[in-house]
N, C-alpha and C positions, 0 to 999 in steps of 0.2 A: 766818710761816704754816707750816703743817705743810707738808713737803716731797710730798704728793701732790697737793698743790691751788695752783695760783700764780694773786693776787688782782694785776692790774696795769690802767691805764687802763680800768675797767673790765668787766672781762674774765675771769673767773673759769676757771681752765682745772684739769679733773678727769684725773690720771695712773697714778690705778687704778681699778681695775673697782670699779664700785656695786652691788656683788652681798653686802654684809654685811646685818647685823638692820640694826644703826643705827653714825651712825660722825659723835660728836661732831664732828669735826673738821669736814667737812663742813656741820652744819649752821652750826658758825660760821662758815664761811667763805664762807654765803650770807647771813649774814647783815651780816658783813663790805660786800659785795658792795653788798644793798642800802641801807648806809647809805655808801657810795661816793661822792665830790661829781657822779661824771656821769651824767646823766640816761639816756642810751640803755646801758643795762647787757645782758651775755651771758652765756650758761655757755657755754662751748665741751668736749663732750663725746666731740669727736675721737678722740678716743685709745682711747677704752674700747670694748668688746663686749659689754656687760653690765651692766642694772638694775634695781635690785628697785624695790617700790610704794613702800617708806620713803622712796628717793629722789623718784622722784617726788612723794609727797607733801610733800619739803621745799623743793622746787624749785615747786609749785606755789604754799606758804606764801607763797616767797620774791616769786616774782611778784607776788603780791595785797598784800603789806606795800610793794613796789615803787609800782605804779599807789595806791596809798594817800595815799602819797607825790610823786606825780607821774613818776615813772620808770617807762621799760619794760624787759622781761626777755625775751631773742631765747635761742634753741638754737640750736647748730650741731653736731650728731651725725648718726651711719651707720650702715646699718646694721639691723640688731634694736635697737639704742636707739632711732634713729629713730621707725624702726616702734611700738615699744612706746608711745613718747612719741605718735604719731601714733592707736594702738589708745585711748589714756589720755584721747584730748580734747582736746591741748594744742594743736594748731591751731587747735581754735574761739576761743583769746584769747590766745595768742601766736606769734612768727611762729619756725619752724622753718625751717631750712637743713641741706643734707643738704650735709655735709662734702666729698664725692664729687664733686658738681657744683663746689664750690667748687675745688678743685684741678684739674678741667678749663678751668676757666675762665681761673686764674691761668697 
């Protein structure tokens, strides 16, 4: 997998900002993702500060080819990604976690 994106139990975890037009890689490695053997599948967006709509609209794809399937797709971003994701909708069908909290908790 390309070295900005690491696809493990699950888990898809993003190591540069999503702030290009579009970025191959990416979309395959959601796609990767939802064809993954485990059902409760995640992006974790921790890391980054910044996302454009392309993303999100790949990630939204991603989710709906997911539940198609019978798999769900969680976020875990902060932030203005957060935010954005939360501006975009993506609360109303899937479940978002704010990175932030998670580390207080841990």
């Amino acid at each position: 997998m390309n070295p900005d994106y690491e696809l493990k139990d699950g888990v898809l975890r993003a190591f540069k900002e999503l702030d290009s037009d579009y970025d191959v890689a990416f979309d395959c490695a959601c796609s990767e993702l939802v064809t993954s053997p485990q059902e409760k599948l995640s992006i974790d967006l921790s890391r980054i500060n910044h996302i454009t709509s392309t993303y999100i609209g790949l990630m939204a794809a991603a989710f709906f080819q997911a539940q198609a399937n019978g798999k769900t797709i969680s976020v875990i971003a902060r932030g203005s990604v957060l935010n954005t994701l939360r501006l975009a909708g993506f609360a109303n069908f899937m479940s978002l976690t704010d990175s932030q909290r998670l580390k207080a908790v841990k």
